[in-house]
mmCIF file as gemmi writes it, N, C-alpha and C atoms, coordinates in Angstrom:
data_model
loop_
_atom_site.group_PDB
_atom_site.id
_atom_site.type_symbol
_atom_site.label_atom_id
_atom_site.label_alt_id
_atom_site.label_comp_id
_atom_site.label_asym_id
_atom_site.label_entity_id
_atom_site.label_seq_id
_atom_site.pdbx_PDB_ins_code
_atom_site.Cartn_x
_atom_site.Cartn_y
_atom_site.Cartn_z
_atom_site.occupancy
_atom_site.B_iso_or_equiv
_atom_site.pdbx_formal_charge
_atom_site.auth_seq_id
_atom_site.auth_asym_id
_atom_site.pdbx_PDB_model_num
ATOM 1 N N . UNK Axp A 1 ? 52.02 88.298 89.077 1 0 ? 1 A 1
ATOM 2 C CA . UNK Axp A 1 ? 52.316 87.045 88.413 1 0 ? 1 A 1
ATOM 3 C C . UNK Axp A 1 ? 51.978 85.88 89.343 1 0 ? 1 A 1
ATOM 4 N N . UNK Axp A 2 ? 51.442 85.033 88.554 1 0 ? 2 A 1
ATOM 5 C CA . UNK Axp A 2 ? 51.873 83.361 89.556 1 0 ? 2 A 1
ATOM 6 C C . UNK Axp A 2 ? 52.238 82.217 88.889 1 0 ? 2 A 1
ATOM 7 N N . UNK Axp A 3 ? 52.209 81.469 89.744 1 0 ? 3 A 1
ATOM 8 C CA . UNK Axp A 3 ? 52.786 79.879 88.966 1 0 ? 3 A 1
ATOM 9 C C . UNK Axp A 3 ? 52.313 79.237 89.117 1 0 ? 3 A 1
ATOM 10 N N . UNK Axp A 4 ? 52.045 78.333 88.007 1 0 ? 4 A 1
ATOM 11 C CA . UNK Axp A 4 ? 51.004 76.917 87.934 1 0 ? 4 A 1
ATOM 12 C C . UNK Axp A 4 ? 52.16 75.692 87.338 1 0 ? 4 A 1
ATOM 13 N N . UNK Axp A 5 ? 51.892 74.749 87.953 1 0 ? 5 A 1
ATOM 14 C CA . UNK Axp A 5 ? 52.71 73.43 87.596 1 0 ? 5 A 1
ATOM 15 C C . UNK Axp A 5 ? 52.294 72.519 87.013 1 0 ? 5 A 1
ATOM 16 N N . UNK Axp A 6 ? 52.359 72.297 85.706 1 0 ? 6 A 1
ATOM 17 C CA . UNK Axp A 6 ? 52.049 71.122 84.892 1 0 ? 6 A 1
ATOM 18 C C . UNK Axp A 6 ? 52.215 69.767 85.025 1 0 ? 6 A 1
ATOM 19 N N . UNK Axp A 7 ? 51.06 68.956 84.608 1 0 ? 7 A 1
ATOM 20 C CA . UNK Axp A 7 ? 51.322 67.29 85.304 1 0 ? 7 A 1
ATOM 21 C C . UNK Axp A 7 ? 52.933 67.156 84.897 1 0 ? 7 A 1
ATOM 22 N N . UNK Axp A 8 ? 53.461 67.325 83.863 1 0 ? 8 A 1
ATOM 23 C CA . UNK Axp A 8 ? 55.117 67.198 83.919 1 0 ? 8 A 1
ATOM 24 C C . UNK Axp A 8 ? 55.674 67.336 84.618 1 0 ? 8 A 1
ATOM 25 N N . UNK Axp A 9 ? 55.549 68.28 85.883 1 0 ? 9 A 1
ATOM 26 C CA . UNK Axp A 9 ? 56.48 68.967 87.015 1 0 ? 9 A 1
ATOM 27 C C . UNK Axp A 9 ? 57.133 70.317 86.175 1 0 ? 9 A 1
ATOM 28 N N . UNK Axp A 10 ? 56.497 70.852 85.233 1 0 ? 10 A 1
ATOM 29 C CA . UNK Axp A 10 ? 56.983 72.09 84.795 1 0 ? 10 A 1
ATOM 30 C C . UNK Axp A 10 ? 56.296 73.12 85.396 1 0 ? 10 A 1
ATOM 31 N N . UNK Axp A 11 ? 57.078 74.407 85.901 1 0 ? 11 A 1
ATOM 32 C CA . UNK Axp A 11 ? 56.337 75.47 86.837 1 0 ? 11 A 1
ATOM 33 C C . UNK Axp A 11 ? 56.741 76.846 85.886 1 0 ? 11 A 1
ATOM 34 N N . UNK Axp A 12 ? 55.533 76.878 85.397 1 0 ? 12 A 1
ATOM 35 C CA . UNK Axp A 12 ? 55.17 78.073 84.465 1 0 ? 12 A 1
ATOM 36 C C . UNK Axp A 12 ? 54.68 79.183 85.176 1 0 ? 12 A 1
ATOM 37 N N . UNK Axp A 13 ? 55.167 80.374 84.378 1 0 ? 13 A 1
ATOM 38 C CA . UNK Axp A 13 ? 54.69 81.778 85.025 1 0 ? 13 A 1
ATOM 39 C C . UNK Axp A 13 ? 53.756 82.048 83.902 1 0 ? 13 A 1
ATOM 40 N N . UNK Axp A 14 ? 52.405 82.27 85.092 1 0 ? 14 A 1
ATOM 41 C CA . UNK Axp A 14 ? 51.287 82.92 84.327 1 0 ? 14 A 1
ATOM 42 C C . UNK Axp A 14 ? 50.656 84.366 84.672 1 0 ? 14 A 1
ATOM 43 N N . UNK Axp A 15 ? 50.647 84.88 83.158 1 0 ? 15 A 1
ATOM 44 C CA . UNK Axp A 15 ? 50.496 86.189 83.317 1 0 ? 15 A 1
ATOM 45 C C . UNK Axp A 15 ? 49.476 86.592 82.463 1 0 ? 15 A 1
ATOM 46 N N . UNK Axp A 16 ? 48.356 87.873 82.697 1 0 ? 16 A 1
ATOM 47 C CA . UNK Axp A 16 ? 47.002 88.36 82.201 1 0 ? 16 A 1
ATOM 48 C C . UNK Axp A 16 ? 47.582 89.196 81.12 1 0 ? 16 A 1
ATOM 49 N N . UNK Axp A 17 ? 47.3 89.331 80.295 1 0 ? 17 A 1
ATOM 50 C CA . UNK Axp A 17 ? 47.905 89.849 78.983 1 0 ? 17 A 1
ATOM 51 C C . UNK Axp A 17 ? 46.211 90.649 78.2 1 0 ? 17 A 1
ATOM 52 N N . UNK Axp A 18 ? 46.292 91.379 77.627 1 0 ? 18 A 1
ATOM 53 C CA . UNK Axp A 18 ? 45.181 91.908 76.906 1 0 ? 18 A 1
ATOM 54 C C . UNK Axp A 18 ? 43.793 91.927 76.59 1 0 ? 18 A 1
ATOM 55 N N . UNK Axp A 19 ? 43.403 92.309 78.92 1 0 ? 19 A 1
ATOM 56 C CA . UNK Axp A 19 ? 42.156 92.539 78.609 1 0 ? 19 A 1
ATOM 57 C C . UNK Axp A 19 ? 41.677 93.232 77.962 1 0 ? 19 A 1
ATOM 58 N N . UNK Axp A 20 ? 40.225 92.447 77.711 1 0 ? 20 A 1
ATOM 59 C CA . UNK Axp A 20 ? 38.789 93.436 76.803 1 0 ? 20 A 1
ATOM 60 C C . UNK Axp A 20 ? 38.161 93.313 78.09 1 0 ? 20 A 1
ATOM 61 N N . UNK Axp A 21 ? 36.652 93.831 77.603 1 0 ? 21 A 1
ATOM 62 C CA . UNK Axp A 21 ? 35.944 94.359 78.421 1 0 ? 21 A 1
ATOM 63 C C . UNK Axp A 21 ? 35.105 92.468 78.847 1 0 ? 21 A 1
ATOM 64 N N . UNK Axp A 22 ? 35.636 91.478 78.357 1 0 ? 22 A 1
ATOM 65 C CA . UNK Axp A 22 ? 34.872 90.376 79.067 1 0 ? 22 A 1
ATOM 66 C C . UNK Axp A 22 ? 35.798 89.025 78.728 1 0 ? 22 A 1
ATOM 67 N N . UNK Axp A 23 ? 36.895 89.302 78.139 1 0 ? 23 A 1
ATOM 68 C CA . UNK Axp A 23 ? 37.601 88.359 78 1 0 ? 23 A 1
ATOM 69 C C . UNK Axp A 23 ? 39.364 88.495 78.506 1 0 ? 23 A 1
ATOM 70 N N . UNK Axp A 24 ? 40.582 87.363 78.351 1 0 ? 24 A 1
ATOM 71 C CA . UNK Axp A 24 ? 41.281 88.287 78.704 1 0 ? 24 A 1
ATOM 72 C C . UNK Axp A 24 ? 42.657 86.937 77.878 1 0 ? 24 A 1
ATOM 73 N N . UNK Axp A 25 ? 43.524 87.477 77.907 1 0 ? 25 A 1
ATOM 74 C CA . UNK Axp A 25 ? 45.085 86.118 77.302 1 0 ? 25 A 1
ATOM 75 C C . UNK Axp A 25 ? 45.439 85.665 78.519 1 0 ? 25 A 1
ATOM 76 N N . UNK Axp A 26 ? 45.363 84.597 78.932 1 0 ? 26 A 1
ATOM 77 C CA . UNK Axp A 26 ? 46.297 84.04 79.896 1 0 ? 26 A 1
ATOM 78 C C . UNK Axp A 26 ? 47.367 83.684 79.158 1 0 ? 26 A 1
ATOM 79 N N . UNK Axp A 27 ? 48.996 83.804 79.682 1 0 ? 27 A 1
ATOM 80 C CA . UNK Axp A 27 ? 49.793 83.485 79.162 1 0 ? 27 A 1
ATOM 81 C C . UNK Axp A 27 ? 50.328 82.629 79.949 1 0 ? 27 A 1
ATOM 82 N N . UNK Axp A 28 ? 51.113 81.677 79.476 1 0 ? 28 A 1
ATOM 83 C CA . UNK Axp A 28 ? 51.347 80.311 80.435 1 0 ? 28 A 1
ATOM 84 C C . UNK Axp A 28 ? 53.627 80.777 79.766 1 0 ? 28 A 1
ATOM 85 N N . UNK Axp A 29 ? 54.339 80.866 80.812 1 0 ? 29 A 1
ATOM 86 C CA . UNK Axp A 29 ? 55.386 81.359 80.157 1 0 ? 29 A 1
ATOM 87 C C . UNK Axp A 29 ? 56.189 80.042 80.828 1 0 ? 29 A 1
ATOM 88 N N . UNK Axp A 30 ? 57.199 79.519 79.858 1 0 ? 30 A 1
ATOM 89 C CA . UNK Axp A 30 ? 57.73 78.38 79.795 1 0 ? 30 A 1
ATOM 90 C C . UNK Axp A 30 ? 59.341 78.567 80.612 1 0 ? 30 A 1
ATOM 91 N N . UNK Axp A 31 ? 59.594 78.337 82.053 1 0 ? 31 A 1
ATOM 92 C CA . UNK Axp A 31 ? 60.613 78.721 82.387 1 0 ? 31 A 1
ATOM 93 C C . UNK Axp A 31 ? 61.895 79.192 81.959 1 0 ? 31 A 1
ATOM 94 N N . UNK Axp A 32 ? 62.623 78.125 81.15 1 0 ? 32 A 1
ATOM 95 C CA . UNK Axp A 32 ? 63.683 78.597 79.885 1 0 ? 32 A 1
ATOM 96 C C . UNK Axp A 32 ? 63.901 79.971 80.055 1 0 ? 32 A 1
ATOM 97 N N . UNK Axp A 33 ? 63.02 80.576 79.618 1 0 ? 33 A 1
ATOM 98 C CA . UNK Axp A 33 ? 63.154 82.011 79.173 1 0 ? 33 A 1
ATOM 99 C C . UNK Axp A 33 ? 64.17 82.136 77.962 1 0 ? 33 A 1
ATOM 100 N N . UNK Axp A 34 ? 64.526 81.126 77.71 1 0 ? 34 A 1
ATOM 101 C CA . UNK Axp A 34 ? 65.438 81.907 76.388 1 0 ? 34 A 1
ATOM 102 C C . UNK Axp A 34 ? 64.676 82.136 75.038 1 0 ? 34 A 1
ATOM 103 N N . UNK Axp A 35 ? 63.779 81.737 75.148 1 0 ? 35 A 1
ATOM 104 C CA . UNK Axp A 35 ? 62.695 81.505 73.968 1 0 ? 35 A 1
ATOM 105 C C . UNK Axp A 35 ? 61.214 81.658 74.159 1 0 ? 35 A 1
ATOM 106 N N . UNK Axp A 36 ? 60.519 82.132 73.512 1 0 ? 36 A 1
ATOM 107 C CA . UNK Axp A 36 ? 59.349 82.651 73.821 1 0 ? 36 A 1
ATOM 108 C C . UNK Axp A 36 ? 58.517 81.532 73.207 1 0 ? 36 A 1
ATOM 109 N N . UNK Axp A 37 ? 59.027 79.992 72.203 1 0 ? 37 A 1
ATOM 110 C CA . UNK Axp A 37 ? 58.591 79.772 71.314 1 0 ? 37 A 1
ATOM 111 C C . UNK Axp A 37 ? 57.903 78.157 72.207 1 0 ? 37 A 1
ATOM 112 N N . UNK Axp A 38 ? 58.113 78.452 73.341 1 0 ? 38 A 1
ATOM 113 C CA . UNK Axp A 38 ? 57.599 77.076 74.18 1 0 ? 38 A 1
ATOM 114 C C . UNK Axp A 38 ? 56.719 77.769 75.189 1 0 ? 38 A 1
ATOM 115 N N . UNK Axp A 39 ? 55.829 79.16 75.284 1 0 ? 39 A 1
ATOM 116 C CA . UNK Axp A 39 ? 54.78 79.672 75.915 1 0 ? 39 A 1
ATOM 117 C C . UNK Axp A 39 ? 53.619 79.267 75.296 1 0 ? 39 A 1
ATOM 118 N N . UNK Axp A 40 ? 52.87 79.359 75.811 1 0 ? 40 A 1
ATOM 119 C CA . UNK Axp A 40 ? 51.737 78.811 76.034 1 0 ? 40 A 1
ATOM 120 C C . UNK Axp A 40 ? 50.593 79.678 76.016 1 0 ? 40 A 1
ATOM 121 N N . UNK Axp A 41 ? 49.275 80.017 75.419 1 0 ? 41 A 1
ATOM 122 C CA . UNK Axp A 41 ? 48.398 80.938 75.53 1 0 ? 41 A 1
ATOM 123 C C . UNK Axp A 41 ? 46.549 80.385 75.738 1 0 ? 41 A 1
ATOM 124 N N . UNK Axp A 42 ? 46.077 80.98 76.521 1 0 ? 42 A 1
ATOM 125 C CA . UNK Axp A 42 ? 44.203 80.596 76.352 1 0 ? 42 A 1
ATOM 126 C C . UNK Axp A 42 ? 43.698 81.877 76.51 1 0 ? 42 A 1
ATOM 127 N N . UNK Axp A 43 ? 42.351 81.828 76.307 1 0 ? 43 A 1
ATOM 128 C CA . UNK Axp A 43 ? 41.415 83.169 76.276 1 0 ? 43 A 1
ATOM 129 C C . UNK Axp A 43 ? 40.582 82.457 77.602 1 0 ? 43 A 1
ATOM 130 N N . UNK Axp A 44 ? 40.474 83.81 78.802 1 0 ? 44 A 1
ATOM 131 C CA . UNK Axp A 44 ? 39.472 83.487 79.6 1 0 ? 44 A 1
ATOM 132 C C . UNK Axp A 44 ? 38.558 84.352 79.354 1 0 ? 44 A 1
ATOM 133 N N . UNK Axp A 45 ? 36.953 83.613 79.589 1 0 ? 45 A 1
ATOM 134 C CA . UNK Axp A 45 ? 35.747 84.83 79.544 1 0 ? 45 A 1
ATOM 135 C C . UNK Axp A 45 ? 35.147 84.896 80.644 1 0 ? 45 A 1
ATOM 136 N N . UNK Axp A 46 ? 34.75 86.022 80.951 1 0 ? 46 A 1
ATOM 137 C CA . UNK Axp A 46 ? 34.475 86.29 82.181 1 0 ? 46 A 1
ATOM 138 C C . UNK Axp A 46 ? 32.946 86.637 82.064 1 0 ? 46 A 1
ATOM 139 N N . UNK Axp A 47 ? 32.82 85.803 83.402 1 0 ? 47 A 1
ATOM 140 C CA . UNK Axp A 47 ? 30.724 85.811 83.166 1 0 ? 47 A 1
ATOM 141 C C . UNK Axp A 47 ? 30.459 86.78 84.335 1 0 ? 47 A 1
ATOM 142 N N . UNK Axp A 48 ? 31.127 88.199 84.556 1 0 ? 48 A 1
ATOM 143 C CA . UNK Axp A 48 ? 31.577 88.875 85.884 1 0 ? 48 A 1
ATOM 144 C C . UNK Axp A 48 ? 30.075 89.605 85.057 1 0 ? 48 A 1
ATOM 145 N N . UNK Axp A 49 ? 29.203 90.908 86.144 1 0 ? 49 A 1
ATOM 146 C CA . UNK Axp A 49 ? 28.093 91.646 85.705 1 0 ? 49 A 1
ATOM 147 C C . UNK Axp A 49 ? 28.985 93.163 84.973 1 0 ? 49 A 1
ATOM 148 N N . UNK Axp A 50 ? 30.245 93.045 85.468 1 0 ? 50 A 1
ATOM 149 C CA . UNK Axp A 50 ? 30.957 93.923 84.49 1 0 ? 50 A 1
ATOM 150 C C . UNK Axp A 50 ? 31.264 93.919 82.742 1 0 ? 50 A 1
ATOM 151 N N . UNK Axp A 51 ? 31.15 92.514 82.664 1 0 ? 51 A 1
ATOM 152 C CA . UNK Axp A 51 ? 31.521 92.074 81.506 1 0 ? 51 A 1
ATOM 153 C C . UNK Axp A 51 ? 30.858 92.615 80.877 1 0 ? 51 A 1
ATOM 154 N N . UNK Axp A 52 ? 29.727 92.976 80.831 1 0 ? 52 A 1
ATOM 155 C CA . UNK Axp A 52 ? 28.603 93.782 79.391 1 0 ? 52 A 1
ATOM 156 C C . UNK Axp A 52 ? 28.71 95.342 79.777 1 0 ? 52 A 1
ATOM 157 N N . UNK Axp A 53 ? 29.855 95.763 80.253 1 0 ? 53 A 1
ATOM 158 C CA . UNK Axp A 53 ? 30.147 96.808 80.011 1 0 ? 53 A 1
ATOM 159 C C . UNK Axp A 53 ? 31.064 96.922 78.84 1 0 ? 53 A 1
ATOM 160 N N . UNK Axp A 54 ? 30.887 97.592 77.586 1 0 ? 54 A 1
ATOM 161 C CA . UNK Axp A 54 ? 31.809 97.455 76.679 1 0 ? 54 A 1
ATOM 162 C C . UNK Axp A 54 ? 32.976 98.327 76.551 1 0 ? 54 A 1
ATOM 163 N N . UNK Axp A 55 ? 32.642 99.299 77.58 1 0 ? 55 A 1
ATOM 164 C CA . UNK Axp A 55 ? 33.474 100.354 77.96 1 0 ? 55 A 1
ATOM 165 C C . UNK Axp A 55 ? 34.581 100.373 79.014 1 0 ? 55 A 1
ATOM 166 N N . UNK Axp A 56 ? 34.353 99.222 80.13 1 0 ? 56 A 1
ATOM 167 C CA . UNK Axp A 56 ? 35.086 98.698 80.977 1 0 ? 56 A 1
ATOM 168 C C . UNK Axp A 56 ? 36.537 97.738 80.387 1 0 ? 56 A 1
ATOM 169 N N . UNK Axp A 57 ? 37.606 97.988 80.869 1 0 ? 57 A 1
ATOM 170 C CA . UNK Axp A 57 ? 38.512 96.641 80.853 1 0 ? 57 A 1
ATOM 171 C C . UNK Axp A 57 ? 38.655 95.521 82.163 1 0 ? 57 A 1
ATOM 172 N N . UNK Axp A 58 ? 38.976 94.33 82.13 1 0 ? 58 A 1
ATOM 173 C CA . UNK Axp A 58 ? 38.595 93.775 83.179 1 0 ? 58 A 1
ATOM 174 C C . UNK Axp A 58 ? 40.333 94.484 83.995 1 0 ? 58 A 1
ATOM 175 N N . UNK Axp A 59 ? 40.561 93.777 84.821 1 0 ? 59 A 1
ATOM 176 C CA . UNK Axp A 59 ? 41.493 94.286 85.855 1 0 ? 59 A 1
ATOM 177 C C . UNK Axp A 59 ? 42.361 92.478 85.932 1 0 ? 59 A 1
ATOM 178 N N . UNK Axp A 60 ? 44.083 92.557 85.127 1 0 ? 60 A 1
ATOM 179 C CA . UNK Axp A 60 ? 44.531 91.679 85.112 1 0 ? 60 A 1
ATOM 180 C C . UNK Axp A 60 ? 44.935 90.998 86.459 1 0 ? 60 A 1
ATOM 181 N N . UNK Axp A 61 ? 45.217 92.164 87.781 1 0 ? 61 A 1
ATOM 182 C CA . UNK Axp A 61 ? 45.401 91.822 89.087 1 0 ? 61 A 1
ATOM 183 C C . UNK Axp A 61 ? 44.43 90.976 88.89 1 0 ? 61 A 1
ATOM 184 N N . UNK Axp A 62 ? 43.408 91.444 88.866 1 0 ? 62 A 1
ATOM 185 C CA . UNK Axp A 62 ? 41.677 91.132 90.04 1 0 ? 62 A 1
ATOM 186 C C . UNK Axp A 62 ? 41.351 89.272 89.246 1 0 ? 62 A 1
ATOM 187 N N . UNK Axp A 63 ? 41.808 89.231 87.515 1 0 ? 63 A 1
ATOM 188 C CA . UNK Axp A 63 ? 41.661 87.768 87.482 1 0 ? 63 A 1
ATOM 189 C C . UNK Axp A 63 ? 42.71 87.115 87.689 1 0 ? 63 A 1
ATOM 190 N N . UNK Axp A 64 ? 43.74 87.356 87.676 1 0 ? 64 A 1
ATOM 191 C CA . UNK Axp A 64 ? 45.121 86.536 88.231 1 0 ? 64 A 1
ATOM 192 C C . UNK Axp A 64 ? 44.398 86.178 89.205 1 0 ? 64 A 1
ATOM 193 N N . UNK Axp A 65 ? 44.378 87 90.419 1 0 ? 65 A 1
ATOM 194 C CA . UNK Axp A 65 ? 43.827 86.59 91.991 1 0 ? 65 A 1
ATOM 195 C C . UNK Axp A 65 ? 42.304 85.304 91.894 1 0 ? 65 A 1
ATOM 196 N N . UNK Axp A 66 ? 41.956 85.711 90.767 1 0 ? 66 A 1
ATOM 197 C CA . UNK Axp A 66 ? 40.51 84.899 90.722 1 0 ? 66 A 1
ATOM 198 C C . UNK Axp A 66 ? 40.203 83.562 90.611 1 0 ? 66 A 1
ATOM 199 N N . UNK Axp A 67 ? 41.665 83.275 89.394 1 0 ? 67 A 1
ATOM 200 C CA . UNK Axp A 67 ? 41.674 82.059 88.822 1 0 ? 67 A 1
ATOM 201 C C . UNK Axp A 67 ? 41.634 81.311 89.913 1 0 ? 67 A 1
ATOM 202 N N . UNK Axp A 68 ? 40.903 79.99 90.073 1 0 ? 68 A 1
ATOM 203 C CA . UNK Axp A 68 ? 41.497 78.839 90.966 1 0 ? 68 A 1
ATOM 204 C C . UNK Axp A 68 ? 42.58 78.095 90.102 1 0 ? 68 A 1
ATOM 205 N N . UNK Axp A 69 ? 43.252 77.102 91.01 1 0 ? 69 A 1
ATOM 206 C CA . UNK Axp A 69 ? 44.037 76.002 90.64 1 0 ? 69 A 1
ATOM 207 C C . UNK Axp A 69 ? 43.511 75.27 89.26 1 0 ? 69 A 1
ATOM 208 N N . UNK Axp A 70 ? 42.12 74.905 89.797 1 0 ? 70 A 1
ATOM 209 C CA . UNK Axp A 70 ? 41.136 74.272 88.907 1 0 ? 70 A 1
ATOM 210 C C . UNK Axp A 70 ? 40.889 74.693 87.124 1 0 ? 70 A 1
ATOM 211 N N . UNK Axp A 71 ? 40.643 75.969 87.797 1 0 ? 71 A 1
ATOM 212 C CA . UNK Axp A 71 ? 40.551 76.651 86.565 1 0 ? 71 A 1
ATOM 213 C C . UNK Axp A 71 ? 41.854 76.705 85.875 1 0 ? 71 A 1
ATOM 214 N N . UNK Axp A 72 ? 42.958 77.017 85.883 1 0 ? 72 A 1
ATOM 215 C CA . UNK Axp A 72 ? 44.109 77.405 85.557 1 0 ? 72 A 1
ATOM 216 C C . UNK Axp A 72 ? 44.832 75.9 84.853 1 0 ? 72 A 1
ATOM 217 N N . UNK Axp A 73 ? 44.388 74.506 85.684 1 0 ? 73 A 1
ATOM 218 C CA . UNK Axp A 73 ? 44.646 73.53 84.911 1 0 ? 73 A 1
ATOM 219 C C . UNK Axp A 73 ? 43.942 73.631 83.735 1 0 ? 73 A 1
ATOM 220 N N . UNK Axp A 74 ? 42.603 73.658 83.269 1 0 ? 74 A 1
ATOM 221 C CA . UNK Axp A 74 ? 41.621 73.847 82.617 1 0 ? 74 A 1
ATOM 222 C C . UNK Axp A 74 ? 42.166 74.341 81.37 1 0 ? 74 A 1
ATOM 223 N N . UNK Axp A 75 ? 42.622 76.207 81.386 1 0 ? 75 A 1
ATOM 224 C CA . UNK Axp A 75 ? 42.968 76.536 80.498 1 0 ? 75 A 1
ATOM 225 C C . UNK Axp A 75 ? 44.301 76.144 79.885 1 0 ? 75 A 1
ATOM 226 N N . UNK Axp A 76 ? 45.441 75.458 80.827 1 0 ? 76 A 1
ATOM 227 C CA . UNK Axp A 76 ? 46.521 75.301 80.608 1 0 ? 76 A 1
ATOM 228 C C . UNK Axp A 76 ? 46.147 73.749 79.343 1 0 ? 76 A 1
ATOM 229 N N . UNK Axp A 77 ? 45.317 72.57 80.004 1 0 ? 77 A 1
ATOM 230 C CA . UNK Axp A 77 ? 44.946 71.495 79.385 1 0 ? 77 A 1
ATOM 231 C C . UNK Axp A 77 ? 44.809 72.352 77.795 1 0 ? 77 A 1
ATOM 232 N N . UNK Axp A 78 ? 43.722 72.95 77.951 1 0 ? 78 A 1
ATOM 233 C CA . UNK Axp A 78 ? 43.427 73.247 76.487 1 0 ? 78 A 1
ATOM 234 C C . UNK Axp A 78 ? 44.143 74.93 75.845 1 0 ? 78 A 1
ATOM 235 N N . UNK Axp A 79 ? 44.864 75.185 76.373 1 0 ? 79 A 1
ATOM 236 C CA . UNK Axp A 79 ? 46.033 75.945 75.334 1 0 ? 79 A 1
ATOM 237 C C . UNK Axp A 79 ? 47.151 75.389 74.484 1 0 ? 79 A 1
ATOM 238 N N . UNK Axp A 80 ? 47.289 76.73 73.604 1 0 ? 80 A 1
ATOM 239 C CA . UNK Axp A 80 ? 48.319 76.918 71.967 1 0 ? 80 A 1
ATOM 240 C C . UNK Axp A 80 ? 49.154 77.454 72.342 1 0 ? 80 A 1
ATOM 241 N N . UNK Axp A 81 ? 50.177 76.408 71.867 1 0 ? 81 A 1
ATOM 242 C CA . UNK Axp A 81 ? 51.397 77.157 71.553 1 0 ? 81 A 1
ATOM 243 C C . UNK Axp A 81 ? 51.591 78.546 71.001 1 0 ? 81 A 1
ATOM 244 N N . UNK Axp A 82 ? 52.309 79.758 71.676 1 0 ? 82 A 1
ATOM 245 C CA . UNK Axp A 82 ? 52.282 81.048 70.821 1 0 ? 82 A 1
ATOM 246 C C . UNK Axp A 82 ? 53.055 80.825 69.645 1 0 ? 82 A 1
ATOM 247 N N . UNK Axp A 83 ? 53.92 80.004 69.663 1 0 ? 83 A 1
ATOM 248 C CA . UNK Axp A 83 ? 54.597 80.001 68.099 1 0 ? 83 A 1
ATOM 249 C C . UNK Axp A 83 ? 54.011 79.186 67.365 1 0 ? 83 A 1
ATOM 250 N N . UNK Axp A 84 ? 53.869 79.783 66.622 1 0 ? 84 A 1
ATOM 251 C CA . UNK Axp A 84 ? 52.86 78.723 64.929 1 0 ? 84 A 1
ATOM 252 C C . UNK Axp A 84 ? 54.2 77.407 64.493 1 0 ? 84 A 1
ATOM 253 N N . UNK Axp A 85 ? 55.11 78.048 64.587 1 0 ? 85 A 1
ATOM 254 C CA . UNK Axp A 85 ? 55.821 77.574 63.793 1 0 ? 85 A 1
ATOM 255 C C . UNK Axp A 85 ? 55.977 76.1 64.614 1 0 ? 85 A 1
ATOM 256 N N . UNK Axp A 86 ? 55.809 75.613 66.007 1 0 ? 86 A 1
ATOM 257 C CA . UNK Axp A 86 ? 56.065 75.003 66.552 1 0 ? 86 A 1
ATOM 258 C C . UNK Axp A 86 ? 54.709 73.723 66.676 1 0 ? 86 A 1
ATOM 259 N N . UNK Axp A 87 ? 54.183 73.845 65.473 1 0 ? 87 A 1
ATOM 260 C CA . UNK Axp A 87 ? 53.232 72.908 65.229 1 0 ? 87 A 1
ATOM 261 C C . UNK Axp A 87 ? 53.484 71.473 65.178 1 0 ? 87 A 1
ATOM 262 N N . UNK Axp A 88 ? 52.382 70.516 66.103 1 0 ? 88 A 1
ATOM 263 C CA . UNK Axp A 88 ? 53.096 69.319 65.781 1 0 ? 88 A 1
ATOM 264 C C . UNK Axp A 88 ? 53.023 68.283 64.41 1 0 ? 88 A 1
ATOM 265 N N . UNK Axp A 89 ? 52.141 69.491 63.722 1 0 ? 89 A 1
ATOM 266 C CA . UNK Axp A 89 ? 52.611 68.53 61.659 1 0 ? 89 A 1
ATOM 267 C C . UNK Axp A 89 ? 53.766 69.278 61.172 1 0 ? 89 A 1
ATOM 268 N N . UNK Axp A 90 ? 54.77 70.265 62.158 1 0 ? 90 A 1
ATOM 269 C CA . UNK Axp A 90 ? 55.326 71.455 61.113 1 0 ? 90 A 1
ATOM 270 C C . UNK Axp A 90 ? 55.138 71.517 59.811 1 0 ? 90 A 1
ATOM 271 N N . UNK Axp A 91 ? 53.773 72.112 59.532 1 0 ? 91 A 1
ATOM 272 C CA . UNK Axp A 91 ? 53.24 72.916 58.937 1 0 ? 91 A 1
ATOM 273 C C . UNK Axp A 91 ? 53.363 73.912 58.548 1 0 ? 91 A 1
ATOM 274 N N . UNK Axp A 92 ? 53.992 75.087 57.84 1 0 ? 92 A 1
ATOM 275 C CA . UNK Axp A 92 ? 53.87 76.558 58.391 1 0 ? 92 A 1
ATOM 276 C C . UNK Axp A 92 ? 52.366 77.215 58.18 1 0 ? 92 A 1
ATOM 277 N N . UNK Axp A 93 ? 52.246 78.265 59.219 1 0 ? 93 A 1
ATOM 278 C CA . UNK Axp A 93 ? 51.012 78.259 58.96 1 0 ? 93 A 1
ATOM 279 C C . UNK Axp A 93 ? 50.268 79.643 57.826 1 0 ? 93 A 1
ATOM 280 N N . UNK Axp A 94 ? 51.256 79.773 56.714 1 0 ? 94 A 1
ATOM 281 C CA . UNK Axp A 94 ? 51.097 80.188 55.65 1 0 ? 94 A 1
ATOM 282 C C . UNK Axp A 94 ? 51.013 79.289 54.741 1 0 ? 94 A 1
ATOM 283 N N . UNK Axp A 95 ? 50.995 78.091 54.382 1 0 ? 95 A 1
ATOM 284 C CA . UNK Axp A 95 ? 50.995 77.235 53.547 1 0 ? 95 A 1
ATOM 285 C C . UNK Axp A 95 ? 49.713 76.374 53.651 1 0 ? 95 A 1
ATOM 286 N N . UNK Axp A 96 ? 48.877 76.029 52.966 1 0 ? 96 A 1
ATOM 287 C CA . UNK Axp A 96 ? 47.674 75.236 52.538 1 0 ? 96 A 1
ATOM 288 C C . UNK Axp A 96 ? 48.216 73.726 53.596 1 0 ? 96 A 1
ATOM 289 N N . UNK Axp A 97 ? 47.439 72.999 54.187 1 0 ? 97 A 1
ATOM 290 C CA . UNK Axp A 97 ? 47.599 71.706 54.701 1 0 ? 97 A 1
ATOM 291 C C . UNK Axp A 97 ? 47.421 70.814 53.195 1 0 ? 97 A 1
């Protein structure tokens, strides 16, 4: 696991969640812990010469360790909320907009 700190001063635990063979979930987990419904999620792709193995999974250690700072703001900037429900039109997201 590690921790990345949001321009807020919030220090989230981020964790590799369900590599494929070239992509992977970063999960951005919202201290609280009482609720899962303020985590945070992005897809990283990996431009590694492993990646076009379709038979390979990547190794969640090996990109935890990989990410820079840089990067990790990056995906954090542009990640979703894991809960739908926590949309900012509350929307649900079974219902037509």
């Amino acid at each position: 696991m590690r921790q990345f700190q949001s321009p807020d001063g919030t220090t989230w635990t981020v964790t590799v969640r369900l590599p494929g063979f070239s992509h992977a979930m970063i999960v951005f987990q919202h201290p609280d812990g009482r609720t899962a419904r303020r985590d945070r999620y992005n897809w990283f792709q990996s431009d590694t010469p492993e990646a076009h193995n379709v038979t390979a999974r990547l190794d969640p250690e090996a990109i935890t360790n990989s990410l820079t700072d840089e990067q990790l703001a990056l995906l954090f900037r542009r990640s979703m909320l894991i809960s739908a429900a926590d949309n900012p039109l509350n929307i649900p997201v079974t219902q037509a907009a």
